[in-house]
C-alpha positions in Angstrom: 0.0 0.0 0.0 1.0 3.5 -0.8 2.8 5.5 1.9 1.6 8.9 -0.3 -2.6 7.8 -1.3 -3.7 9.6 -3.7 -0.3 11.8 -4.8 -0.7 11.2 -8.6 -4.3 12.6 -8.4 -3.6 15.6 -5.9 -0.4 16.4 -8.6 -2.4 16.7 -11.1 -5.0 18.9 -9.4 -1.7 20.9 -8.8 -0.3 21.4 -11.9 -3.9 22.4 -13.5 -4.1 25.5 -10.4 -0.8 26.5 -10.6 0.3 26.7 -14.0 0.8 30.2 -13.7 3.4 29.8 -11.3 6.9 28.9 -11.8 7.1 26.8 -8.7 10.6 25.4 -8.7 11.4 24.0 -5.7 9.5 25.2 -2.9 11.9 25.3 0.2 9.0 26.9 2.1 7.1 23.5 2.4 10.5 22.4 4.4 9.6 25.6 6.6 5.8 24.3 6.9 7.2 20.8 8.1 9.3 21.5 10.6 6.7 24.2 12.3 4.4 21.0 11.8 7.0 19.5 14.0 8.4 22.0 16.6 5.0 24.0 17.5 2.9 21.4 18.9 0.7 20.2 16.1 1.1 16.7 16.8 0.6 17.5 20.5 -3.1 18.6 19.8 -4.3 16.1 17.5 -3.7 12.7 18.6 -5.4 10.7 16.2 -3.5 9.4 12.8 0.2 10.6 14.4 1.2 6.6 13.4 0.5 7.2 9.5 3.1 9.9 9.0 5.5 8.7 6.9 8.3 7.3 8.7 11.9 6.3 7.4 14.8 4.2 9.0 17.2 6.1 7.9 18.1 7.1 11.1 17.4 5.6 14.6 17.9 5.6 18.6 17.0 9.8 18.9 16.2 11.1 22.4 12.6 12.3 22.4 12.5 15.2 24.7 15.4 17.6 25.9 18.3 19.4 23.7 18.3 17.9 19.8 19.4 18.4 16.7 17.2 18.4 14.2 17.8 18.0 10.2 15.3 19.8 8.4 15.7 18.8 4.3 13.8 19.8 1.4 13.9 17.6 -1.7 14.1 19.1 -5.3 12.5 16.3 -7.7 10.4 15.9 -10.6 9.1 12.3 -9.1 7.2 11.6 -6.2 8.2 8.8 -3.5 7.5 6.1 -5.5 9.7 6.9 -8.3 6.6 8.1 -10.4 6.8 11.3 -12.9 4.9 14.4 -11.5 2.3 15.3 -13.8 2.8 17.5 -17.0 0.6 20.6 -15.5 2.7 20.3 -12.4 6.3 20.0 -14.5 5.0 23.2 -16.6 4.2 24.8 -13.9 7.2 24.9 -12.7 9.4 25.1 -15.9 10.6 21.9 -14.9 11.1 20.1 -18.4 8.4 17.1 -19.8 7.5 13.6 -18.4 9.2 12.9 -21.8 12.1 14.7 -20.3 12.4 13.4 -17.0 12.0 9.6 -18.3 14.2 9.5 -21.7 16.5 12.5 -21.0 17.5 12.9 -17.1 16.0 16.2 -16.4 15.7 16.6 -12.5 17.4 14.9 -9.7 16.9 14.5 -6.0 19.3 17.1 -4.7 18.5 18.5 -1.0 18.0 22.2 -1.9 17.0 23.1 1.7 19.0 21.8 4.3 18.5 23.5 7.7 20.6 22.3 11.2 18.1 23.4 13.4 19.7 22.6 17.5 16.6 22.9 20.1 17.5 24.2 24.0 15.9 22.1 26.8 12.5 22.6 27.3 12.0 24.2 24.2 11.6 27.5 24.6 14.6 28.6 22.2 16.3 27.4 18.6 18.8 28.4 16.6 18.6 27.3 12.7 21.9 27.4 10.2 20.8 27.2 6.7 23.3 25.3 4.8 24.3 26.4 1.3 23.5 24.1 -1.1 26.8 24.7 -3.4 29.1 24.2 -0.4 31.8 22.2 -2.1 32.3 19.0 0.4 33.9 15.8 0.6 31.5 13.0 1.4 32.0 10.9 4.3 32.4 7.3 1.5 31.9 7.6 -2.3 28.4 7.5 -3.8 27.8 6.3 -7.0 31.5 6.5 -7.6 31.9 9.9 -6.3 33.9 11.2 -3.4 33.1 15.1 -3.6 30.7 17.4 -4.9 28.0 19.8 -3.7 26.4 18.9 -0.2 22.8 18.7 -2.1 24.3 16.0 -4.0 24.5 13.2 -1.4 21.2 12.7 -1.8 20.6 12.0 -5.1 24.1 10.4 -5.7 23.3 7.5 -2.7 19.9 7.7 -4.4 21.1 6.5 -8.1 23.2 4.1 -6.2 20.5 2.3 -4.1 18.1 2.1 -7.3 21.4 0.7 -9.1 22.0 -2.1 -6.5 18.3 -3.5 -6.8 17.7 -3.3 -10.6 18.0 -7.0 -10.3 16.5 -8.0 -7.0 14.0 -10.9 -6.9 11.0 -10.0 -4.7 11.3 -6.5 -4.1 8.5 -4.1 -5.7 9.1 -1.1 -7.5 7.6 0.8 -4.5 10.0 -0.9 -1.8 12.9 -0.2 -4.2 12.2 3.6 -4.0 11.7 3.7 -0.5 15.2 2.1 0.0 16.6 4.4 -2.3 15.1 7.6 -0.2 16.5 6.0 2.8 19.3 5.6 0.9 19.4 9.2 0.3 18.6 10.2 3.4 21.5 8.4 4.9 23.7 10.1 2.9 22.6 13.4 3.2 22.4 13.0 7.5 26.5 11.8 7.6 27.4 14.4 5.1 25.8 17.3 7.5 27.3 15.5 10.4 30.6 15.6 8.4 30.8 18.9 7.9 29.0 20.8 10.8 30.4 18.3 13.3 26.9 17.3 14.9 25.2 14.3 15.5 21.9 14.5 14.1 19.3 13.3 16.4 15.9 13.4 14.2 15.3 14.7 10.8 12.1 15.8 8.6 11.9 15.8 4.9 9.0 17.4 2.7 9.0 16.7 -1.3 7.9 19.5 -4.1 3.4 18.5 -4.5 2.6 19.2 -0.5 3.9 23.0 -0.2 0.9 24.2 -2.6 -1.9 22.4 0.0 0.6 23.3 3.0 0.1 26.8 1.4 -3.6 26.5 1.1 -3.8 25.3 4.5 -1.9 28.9 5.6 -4.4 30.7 3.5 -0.8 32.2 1.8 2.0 34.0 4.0 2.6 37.3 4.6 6.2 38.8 3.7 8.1 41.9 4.3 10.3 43.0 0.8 12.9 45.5 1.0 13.7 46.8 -2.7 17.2 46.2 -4.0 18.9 47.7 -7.0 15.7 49.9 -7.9 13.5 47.1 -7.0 15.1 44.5 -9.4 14.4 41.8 -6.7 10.5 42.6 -6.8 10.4 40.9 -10.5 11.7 37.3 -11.8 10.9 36.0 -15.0 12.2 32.9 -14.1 10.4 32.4 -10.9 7.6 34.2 -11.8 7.7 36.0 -8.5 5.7 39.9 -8.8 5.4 42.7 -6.5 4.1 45.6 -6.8 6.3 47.3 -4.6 8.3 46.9 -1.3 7.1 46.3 2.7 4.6 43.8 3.9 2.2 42.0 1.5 0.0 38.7 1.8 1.4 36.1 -1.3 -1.3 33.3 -2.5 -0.5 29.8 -2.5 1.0 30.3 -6.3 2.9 33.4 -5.6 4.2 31.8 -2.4 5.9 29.2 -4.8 7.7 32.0 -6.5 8.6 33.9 -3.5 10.8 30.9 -2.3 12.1 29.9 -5.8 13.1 33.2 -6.0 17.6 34.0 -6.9 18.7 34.8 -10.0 17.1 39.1 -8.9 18.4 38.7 -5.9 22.3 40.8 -4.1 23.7 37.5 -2.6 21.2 34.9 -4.9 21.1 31.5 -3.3 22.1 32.8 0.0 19.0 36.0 -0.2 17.0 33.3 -1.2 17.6 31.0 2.0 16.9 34.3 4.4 13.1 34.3 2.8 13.0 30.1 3.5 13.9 31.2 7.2 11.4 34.4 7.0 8.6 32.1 6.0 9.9 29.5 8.8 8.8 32.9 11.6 5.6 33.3 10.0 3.9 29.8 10.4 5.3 30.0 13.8 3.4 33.6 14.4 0.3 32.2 12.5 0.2 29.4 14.1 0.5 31.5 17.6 -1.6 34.7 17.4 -4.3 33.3 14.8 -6.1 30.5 16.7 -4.8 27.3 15.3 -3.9 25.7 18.0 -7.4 25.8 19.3 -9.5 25.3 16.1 -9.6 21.7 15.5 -10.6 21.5 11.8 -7.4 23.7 11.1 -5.3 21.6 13.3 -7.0 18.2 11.5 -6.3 20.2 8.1 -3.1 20.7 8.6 -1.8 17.2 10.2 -4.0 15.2 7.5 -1.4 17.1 5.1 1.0 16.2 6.7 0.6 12.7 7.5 0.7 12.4 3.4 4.3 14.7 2.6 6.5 15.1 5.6 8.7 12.2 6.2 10.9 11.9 9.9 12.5 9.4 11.2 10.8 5.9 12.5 11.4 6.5 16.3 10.8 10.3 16.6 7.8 10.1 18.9 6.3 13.6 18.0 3.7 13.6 20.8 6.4 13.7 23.0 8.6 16.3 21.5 5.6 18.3 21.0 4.8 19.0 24.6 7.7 21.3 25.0 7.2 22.9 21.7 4.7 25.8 22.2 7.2 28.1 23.7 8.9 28.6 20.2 8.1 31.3 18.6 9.9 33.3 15.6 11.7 35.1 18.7 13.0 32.8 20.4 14.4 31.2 17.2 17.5 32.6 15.3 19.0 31.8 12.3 21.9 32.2 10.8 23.9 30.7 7.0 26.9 29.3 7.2 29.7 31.1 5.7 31.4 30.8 2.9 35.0 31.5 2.1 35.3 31.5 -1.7 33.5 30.7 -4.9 34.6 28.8 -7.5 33.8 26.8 -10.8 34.8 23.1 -11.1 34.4 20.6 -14.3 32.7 17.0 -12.8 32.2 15.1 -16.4 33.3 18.2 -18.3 30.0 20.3 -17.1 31.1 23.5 -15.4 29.2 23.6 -11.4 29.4 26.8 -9.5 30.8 25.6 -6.1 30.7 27.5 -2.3 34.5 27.1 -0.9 33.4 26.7 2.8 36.3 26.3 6.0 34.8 23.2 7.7 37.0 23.9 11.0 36.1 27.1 10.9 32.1 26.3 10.8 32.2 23.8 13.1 33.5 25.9 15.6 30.9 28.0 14.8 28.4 26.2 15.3 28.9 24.3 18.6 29.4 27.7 20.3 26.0 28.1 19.0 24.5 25.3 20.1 26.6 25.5 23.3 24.9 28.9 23.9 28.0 30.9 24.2 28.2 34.1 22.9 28.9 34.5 19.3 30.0 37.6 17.0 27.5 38.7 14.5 26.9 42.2 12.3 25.0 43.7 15.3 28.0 43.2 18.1 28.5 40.4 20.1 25.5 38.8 22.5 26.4 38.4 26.4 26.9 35.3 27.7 26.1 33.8 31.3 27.7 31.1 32.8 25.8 28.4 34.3 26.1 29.6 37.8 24.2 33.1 36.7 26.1 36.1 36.0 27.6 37.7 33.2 30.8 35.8 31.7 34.0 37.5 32.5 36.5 39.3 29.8 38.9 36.7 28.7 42.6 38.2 29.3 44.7 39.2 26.5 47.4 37.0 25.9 50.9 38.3 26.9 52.6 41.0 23.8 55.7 38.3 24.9 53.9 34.9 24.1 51.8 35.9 21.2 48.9 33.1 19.9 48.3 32.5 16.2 45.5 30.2 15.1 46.2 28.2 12.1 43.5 29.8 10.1 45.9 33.0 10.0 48.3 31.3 8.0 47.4 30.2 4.3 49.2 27.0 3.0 50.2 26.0 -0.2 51.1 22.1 -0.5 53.2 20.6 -3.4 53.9 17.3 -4.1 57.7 16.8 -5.4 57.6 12.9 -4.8 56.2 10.2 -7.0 53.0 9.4 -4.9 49.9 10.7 -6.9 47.3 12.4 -5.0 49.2 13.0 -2.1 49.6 17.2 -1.5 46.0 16.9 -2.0 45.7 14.1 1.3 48.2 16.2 3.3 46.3 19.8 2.1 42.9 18.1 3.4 44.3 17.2 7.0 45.8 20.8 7.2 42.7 22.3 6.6 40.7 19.8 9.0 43.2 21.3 11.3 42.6 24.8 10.6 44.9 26.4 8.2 43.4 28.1 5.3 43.6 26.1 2.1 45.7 27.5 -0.8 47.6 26.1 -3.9 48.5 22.0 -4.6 50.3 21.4 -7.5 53.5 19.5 -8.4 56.9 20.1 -8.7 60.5 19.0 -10.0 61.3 15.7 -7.8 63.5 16.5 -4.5 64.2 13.6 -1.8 63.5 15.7 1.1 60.2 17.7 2.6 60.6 21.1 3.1 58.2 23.3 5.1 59.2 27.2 3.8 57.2 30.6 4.7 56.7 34.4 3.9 57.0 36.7 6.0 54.7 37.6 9.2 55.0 36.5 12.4 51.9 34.1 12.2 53.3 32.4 9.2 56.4 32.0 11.3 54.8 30.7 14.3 53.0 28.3 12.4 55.2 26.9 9.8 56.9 25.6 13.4 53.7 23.7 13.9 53.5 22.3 10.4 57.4 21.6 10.3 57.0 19.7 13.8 54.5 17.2 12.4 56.5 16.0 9.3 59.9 16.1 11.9 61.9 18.9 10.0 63.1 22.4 10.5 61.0 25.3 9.3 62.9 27.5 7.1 62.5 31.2 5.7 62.0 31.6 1.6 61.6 35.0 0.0 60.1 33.4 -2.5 56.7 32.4 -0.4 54.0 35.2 -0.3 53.6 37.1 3.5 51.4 35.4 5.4 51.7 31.9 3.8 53.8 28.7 4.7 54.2 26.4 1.8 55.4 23.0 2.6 57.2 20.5 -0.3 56.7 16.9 -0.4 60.4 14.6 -0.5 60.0 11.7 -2.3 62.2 9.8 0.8 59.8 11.2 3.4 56.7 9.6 4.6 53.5 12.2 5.5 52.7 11.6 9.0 49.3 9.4 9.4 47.6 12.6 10.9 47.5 14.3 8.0 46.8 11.5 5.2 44.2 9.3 7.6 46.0 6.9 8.8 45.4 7.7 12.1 42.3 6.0 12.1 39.8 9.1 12.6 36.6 9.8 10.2 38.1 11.9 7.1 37.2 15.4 6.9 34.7 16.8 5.4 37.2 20.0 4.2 37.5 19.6 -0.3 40.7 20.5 -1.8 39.7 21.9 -5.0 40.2 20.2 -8.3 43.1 21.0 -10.3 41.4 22.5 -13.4 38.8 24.5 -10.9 38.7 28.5 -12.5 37.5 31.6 -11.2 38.6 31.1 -7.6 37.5 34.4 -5.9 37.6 34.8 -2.1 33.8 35.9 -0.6 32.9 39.3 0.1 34.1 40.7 3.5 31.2 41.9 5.7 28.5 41.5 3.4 26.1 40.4 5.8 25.1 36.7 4.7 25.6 35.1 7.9 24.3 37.8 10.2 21.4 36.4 12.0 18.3 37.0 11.3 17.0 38.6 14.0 12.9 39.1 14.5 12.2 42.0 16.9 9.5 40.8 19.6 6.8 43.2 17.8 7.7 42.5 14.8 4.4 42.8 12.1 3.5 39.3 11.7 6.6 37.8 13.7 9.0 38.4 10.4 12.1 40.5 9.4 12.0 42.2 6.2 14.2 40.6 3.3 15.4 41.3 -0.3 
């Protein structure tokens, strides 16, 4: 029996409503799902909770208390079951044909929503990170025979795999081969996150494209806030079909609510502008759902979990009734979000197809991010937030370290790795653990064959201080070069030296999620300083419909 009754029908009634929208992917049904989740829904209607779609994927979460929770929203042109959305629906969203998506490989099942979303005790605080979806990664094992590529491709790659591995099974129905293939998915997409942000995920949702539209409907539409960039270029998008008549606060119909969140190409910062309306939309169910009587009208509360028990997909063992009960506190609020940051941008060449990548600093995010979670204070565009100690009070001033014994981190000191041995692949093993430790990734490339490792640097104290550190771990002497940029240690591989098992994985530990670029990448340019992508997005408490304005 069907996990999703009735899909093909209710895709159909879709695509004939909405085929003046451009829907795209909808990220803002992910935002429906998890307020589904973390508002208390579940915790007023009791009835049905066991038909929700559940997957395996992932197992053994706590049910009340701090968690992490993986919020992904899948881009495909097929439902669960591996079937073809209808024409109207694939028109709709100028999403190619059935023809195309059957004979030609149009679509995929990227993750082009992923949102890290760590809940307090008791509830009554969150903080969300919205993950990039170009972030340029290396996978925790190979899927489908490949070992790096953009986080949203996990997914779809241990998707292809799964579907690849049962072609031939005896027994298994198309519909159970799907399943395992989402699971699949799923699986992939959960370590990779893990990977990179350095958190165990404890439960996850996932919504496909069809619900958002009836999620929407259910809603009655959202209400935004639009500030107007560029002479209001961002207020018109051919190729999302989003309109507006002009900036400030304006309700959005179910079709137009489609467009809103599908929404880049018009946009200053593009993918990144376009995750700050996913987590804009995320405040405004959460204020609906609040200040407009849904949690005490039952036919809105049966509406809305009879959707959901047909498109949002968590894990097996998340008991929801439980988690719910500490849920109502939430509001937009208490619940910050921030994007992870990038460093760089790049193009790379998989199959000879030129991909836009995000050049992210996984040490860098990771420290990020459990400060975050921790609850200690954190730096953002508007100053830094206090902190308090467990034992109440404000957190004293850290001392400055001694002028005498000055401290460099590694991520002061760029480093360039080059391989003048006969071991292929190697600077780019040895670059990988120095970044995993923290140093900021530069050039690998090979050179003229020498027997002995060198580890050189420019000038700068920190590029002094921390060539010592680099020099110690391959056991040689750390010497001076005019010929290495300020700033940057550059180390040379010997062909009679071995690189120490920290750096290449031999040491036994999980591999790092950091990607060394490769070496035909173009159009490296560094990320601009300051421009305000991973400030958080911050809802004042009276705040018109519990939102912030955004582009």
């Amino acid at each position: 029996m069907s996990r999703f009754p009735g899909w093909q029908a209710l895709t159909e009634k879709i695509g004939r409503q909405v085929l003046t929208a451009k829907a795209g992917y909808a990220a803002a049904c992910v935002a429906a799902a998890l307020v589904l989740i973390t508002s208390g829904i579940a915790y007023a209607v009791q009835n049905g909770i066991g038909s929700i779609g559940g997957s395996d994927a992932l197992t053994g979460g706590p049910q009340t208390g701090p968690m992490n929770i993986l919020v992904m929203g899948l881009e495909s042109r097929t439902d669960y079951q591996g079937h073809v959305l209808s024409s109207g629906l694939l028109t709709a969203m100028h999403a190619g044909s059935v023809y195309g998506v059957k004979n030609e490989g149009v679509g995929g099942q990227d993750t082009n929503t992923l949102i890290l979303v760590h809940i307090f005790d008791h509830g009554s605080k969150a903080v969300g990170f919205s993950i990039p979806r170009n972030d340029y990664v290396t996978f925790p094992q190979a899927y489908d025979g490949q070992q790096r590529g953009m986080i949203d491709q996990a997914y779809g790659l241990a998707y292809t795999q799964s579907l690849s591995q049962t072609i031939n099974q005896q027994g298994m129905s198309s519909a159970q081969r799907y399943l395992q293939a989402n699971e699949a998915g799923q699986k992939a997409t959960i370590q990779t996150v893990e990977s990179v942000t350095g958190q165990k995920i404890d439960h996850f949702a996932e919504a496909n494209l069809a619900g958002f539209y009836q999620l929407a409907q259910s809603f009655n539409g959202i209400q935004v806030c639009l500030k107007s960039w560029n002479g209001g270029e961002n207020l018109h998008d051919t190729n999302s079909g989003f309109k507006a008549k002009e900036p400030g606060y304006q309700h959005l119909a179910a079709a137009q609510a489609l467009a809103f969140v599908r929404e880049r190409d018009n946009l200053p910062n593009g993918d990144l502008d376009r995750t700050r309306r996913q987590q804009s939309v995320i405040d405004y169910v959460m204020w609906k759902l609040q200040h407009q009587g849904v949690f005490t009208s039952a036919d809105q509360l049966n509406n809305l979990m009879n959707t959901a028990k047909k498109y949002l997909i968590t894990d097996q063992d998340w008991n929801l009734l439980d988690f719910a009960s500490d849920m109502k506190a939430l509001t937009g609020k208490n619940l910050q979000f921030e994007t992870l940051p990038i460093k760089a941008y790049a193009t790379v060449y998989p199959g000879g197809v030129s991909e836009a990548v995000n050049i992210i600093d996984v040490a860098a995010i990771q420290k990020e991010i459990k400060a975050a979670f921790a609850g200690a204070a954190q730096k953002s565009a508007g100053g830094p937030e206090a902190a308090h100690k467990a034992g109440g009070g404000a957190a004293k001033p850290k001392p400055k370290p001694s002028a005498a014994t000055p401290s460099y981190s590694p991520s002061d000191s760029t480093v360039n790795v080059y391989n003048a041995g006969e071991q292929a692949g190697v600077a780019a093993q040895v670059m990988q653990g120095l970044v995993s430790k923290g140093y900021t990734q530069g050039e690998t490339g090979n050179l003229t064959t020498q027997p002995t490792t060198q580890v050189l640097y420019g000038t700068g104290a920190s590029a002094q201080a921390n060539a010592a550190k680099v020099a110690k771990l391959f056991g040689v002497q750390p010497e001076s070069s005019s010929s290495v940029s300020s700033g940057t240690i550059q180390v040379v591989l010997g062909s009679q030296s071995t690189p120490p098992a920290s750096l290449t994985g031999g040491s036994g530990g999980s591999p790092s999620a950091q990607a060394t670029l490769p070496s035909d990448a173009t159009g490296v340019q560094n990320a601009t300083a300051n421009n305000g992508t991973n400030a958080p997005l911050k809802v004042t408490g009276n705040a018109k419909y519990g939102i912030p304005c955004v582009y």
